[in-house]
N, C-alpha and C positions, 0 to 999 in steps of 0.2 A: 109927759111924753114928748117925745120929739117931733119935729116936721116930716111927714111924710113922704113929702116932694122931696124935702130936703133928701131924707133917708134912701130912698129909692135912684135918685141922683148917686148915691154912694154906692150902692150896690153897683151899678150900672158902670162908674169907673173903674171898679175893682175888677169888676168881670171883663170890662176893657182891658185890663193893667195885665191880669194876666194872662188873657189870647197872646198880647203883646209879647211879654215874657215867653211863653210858650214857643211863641213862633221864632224869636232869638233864639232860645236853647235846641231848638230842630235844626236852626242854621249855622250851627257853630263847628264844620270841620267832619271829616271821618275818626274812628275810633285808630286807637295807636295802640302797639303792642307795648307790653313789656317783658325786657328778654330776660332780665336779674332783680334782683331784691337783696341789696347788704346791708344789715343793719351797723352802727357805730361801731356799736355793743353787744357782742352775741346774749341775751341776758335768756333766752330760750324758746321765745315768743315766737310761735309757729306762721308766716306772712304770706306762707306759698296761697293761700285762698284767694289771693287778690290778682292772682293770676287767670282764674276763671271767673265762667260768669255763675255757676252754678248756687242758686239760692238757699241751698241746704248745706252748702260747705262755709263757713262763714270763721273769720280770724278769731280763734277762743283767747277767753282772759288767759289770762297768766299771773297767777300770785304770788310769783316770788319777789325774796325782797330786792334780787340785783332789778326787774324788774321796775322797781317803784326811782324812779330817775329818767329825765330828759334825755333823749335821745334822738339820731337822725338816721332815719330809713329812706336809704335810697333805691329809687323805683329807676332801672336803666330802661332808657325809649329804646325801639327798634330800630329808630334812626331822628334824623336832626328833624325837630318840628317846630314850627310855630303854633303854641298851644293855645285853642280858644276856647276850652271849659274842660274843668274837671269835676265827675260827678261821684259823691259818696256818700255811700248809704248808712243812715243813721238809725242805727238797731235800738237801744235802750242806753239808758244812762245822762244825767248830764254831767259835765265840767267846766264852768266856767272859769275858775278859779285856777284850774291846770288845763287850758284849751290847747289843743292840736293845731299847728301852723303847717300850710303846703305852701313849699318854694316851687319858682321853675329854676333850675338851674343848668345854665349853659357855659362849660369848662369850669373856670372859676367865679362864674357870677350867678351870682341870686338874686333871684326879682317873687316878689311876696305877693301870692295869687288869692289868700286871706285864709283866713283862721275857723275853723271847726269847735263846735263847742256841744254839740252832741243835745239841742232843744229840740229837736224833734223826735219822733220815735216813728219805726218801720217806716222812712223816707229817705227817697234820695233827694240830696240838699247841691246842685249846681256852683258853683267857682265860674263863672264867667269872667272873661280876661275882657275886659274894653278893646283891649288895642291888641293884638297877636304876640306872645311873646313867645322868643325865639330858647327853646330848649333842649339839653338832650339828654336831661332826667329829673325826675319831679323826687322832689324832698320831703317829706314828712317829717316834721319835728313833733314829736312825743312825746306825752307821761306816760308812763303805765299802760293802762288798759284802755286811754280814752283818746281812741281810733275811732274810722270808719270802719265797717267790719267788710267791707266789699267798696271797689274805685273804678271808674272807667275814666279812661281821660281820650281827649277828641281834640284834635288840630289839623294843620296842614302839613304834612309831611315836605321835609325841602329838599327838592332833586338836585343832585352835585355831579357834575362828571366824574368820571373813574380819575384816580390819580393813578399814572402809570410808576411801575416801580423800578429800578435800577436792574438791571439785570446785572447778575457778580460770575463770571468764568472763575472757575478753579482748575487749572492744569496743569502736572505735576511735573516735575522736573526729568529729563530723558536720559536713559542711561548710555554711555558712549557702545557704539557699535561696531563690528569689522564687517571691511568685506565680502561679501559671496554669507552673510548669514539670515536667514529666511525675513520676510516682511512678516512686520508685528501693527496689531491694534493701536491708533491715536484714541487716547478716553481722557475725556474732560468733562466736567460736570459743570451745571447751572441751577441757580434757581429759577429761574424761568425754563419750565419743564416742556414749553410751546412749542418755541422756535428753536429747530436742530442747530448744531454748531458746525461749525466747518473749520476747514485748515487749509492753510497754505504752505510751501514751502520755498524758503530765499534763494536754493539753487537747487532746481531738481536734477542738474548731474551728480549730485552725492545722494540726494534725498527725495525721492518722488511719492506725493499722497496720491489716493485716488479714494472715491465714496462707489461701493456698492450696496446698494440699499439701505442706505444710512450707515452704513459700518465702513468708517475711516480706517485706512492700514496708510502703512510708511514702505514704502521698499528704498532698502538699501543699493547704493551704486559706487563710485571711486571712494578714496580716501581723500578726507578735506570735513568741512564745518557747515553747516544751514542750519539755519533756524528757522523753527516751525511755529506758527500764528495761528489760534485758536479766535476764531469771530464769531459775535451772534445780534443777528439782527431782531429789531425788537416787532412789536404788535401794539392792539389796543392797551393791554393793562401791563404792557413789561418798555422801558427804553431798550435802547440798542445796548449790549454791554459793551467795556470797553477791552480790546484786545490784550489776548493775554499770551504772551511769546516765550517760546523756550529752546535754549541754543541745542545740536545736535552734535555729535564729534561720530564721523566714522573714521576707524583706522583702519591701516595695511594690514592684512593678514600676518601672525606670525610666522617667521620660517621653520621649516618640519623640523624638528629635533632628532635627531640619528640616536639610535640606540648605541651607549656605549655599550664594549666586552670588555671586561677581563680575561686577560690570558696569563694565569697564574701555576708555573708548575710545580709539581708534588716535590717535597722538600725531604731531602735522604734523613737517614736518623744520625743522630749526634752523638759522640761522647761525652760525661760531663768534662770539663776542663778543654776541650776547646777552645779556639782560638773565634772572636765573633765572624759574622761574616755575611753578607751582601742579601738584601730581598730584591729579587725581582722578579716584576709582573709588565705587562705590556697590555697597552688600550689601542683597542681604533681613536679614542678619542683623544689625543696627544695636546689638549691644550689643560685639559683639566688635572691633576695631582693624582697619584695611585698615593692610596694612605693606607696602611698596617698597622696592626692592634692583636695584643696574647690574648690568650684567654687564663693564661696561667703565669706570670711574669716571675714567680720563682722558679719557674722552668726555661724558659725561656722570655728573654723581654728585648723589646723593641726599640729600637730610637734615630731619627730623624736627623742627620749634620746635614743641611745644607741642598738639603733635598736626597742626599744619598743613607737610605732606610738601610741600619743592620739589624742581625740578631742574638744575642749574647745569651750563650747557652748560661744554666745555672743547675741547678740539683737534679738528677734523674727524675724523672715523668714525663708525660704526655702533655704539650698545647696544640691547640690551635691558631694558626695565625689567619687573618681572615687579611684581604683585600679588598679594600674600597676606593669606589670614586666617582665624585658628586657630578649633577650636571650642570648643563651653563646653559645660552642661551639656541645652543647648537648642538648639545646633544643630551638624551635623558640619563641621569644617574643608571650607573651600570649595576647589577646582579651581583650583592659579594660573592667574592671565591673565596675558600677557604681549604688550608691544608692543614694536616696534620703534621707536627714533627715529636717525635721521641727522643729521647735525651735518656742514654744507657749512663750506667754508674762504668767506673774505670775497673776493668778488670786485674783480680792480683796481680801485682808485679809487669803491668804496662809502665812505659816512664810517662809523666803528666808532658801533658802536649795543650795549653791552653789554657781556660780559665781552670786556677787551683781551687779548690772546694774549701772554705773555712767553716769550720764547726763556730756558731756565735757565741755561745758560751763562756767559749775562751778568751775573750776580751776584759780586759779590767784595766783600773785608770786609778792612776797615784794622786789625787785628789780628794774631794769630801763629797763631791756630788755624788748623789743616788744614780743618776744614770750609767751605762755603761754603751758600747759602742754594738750593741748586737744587732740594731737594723741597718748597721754599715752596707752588709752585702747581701741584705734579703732580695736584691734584686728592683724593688716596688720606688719608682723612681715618682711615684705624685707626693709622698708624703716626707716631711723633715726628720733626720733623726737628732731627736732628743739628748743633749749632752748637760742638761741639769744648771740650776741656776742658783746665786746667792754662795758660790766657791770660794774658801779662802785661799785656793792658791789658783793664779789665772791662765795661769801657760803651767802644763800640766805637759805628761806622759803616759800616752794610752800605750798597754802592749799586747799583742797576741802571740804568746810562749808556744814552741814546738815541744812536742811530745818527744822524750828520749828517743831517738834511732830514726824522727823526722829531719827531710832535707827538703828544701824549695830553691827551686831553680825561676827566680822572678827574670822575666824577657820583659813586659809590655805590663802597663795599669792605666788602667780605665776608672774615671773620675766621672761623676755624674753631679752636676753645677746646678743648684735646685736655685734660692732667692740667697738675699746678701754677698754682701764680698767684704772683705779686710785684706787687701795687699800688701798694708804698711806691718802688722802681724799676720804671716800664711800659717796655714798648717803643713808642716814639712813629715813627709813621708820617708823613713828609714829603716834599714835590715841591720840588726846586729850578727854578726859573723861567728864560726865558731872558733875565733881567736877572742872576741870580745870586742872586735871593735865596731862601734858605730857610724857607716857609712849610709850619708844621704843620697837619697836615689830621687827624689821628688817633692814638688810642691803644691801646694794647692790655693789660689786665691780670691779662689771665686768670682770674676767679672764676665764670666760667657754663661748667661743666665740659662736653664732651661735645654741643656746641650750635654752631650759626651765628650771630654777633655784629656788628654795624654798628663801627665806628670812633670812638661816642662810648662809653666808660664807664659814665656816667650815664644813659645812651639806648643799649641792645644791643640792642633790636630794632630800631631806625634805621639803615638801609642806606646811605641818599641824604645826601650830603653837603647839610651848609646850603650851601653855597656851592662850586657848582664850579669844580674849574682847570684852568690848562691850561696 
């Protein structure tokens, strides 16, 4: 047996040793939250129970095999602490062999507050730090199942002054304004939701703000340029931001625009084979163009020399000619007018007075090309007529033959000059007679693109033949 004195001296420091103990672990800090729990590895292991204290809820095994593998379970603190013990309870189990390690870890550093090995059973087992270490989340490195199944950790929490945050203006860009038109909202946005913004303006004789009740407007005043300053001053948790400017433009009123009229009069009815003859219409507005357009161009069609607009009657019908004209900076686009004109076929035995009526059909051409000349005089001046390509003979003779007991009395021809030209070869226009002889009457060369042309070259406004035939 042993010494009794001795023995009783033992007892006696033990039970010293641990009031000792006891009363360190009482003195070691207030209890700290924990606001998150992420594990490495999600392997399924349920940790939320370490969040309470409640001793019937407790962290269950988990046996699967992702499970059975080292892992780090991070426990987020409620805020920055210097940790002076962490306590956890030790349910059943030991692992020496695969022990549980708890860091303190602060940003990126780890400091080793000691290792769990699960030899006690239904106890809480103490982590006392010597010295306060400075954390702002506690680490559990893991096997498997061999946790604490409940933790409270205890430090000093470390007070930090607020960091104030940048305040950022967003204010958008202003759109130019006139004159004499109503005052509009200034809106600009912050992330500092605190302190209101305000405004100024560089020259309040174009641009004056004013604040009613926090609601910023702009009124408009002369024509000229200010730029308007958006500020905000800061508080305890925001800085000042820094100003954020945006130019303004108002302009001079536009001037009124006058209503154009057309004054357009009703246009008598025509015979076909007429002679062309003059449009006109009259505007209050004398700076902008009267422009004419058919509605039926093989009845009548339209064209433009020079500014002086005629009309060149074509096969009996009805069009319409309408009037227009655009506007400018003075006055608005006028109301088309539009007239009707009628186009009578020539009655028996009138003499022709004007354009001659040619049946198309009767054209053909001493060549090999497929085409023939029959949209010569369909009137339709947008489109090309087709004369056929790949000819073995290249200067060629088109003719339109009179019918037995026909006569034409040609005065005037009108050429309508669509794209290309060839001057150095023209196309020459001639009447064969009823002696047989072939006398030229005109030319065609094509350089007055887009226009109506007489049959001399040298003379395109010249209509009227020097010499008529017949």
């Amino acid at each position: 047996m042993g010494n009794p004195n001795k023995a009783n001296l033992l007892v006696a420091y033990l039970i010293s040793y641990l009031l000792i103990l006891s009363a360190h672990a009482q003195n070691t800090g207030t209890r700290i939250g924990i606001t998150a729990i992420t594990p490495s590895i999600n392997t399924g292991q349920n940790y939320n129970p370490w969040l309470n204290d409640n001793m019937n809820d407790l962290v269950a095994d988990h046996w699967a095999p992702i499970n059975q593998q080292y892992i780090d379970v991070t426990l987020t603190l409620a805020s920055q602490t210097n940790i002076t013990r962490v306590s956890l309870y030790d349910y059943q189990g030991v692992f020496m062999n695969r022990p549980a390690t708890v860091y303190a870890q602060n940003g990126s550093q780890r400091i080793l507050l000691g290792t769990f090995t699960g030899q006690t059973y239904m106890n809480w087992v103490d982590m006392v730090a010597n010295t306060p270490v400075t954390a702002d989340a506690i680490i559990i490195h893991k096997y498997g199942n061999n946790i604490p199944v409940k933790l409270k950790i205890f430090g000093n929490p470390i007070s930090t002054a607020p960091v104030q945050v940048q305040s950022v203006i967003s204010f958008g860009a202003l759109a130019t304004r006139t004159v004499g038109t109503a005052a509009f909202d200034l809106i600009a946005s912050s992330n500092n939701t605190a302190t209101p913004i305000t405004f100024t303006s560089s020259n309040s004789s174009v641009v004056s703000v004013s604040n009613t009740s926090g609601r910023w407007q702009a009124t408009v005043g002369v024509a000229g340029t200010a730029t308007i300053t958006a500020s905000q001053a800061g508080n305890s948790a925001y800085l000042a931001a820094a100003n954020v400017t945006q130019p303004l433009t108002v302009q001079a009123p536009a001037p009124t625009q006058v209503q154009s009229v057309i004054s357009f009069p009703a246009i008598p009815n025509k015979t076909a084979g007429t002679a062309a003859f003059d449009l006109v219409a009259s505007s209050n507005n004398t700076v902008a163009p009267i422009t004419f357009v058919s509605s039926n161009p093989a009845v009548v069609t339209v064209s433009n020399s020079g500014g002086r607009w005629q009309a060149l009657v074509g096969t009996p019908g009805t069009a319409t000619i309408t009037a227009s004209q655009a506007g400018n900076s003075s006055y608005l686009a006028a109301a088309n007018v539009s007239q009707s004109l009628t186009v009578q076929a020539v009655s028996s035995g009138t003499p022709l007075a004007g354009k001659i009526p040619l049946d198309p059909t009767r054209w053909y051409q001493i060549t090999n090309s497929p085409d023939d000349l029959r949209a010569l005089t369909d009137g339709v001046t947008s489109a090309n007529v087709p004369n056929g390509y790949g000819r073995v003979i290249n200067t060629y003779d088109s003719f339109y033959p009179l019918k037995p007991g026909e006569t034409f009395r040609i005065e005037s021809i009108r050429l309508f000059d669509g794209w290309g030209q060839n001057p150095t070869a023209p196309m020459t226009i001639s009447v064969i007679t009823d002696s047989w002889q072939r006398v030229i009457v005109g030319a065609f060369h094509g350089v007055n693109d887009q226009q109506w042309i007489g049959p001399y070259p040298n003379r395109p406004t010249t209509f009227t033949l020097d010499n008529a035939i017949t």
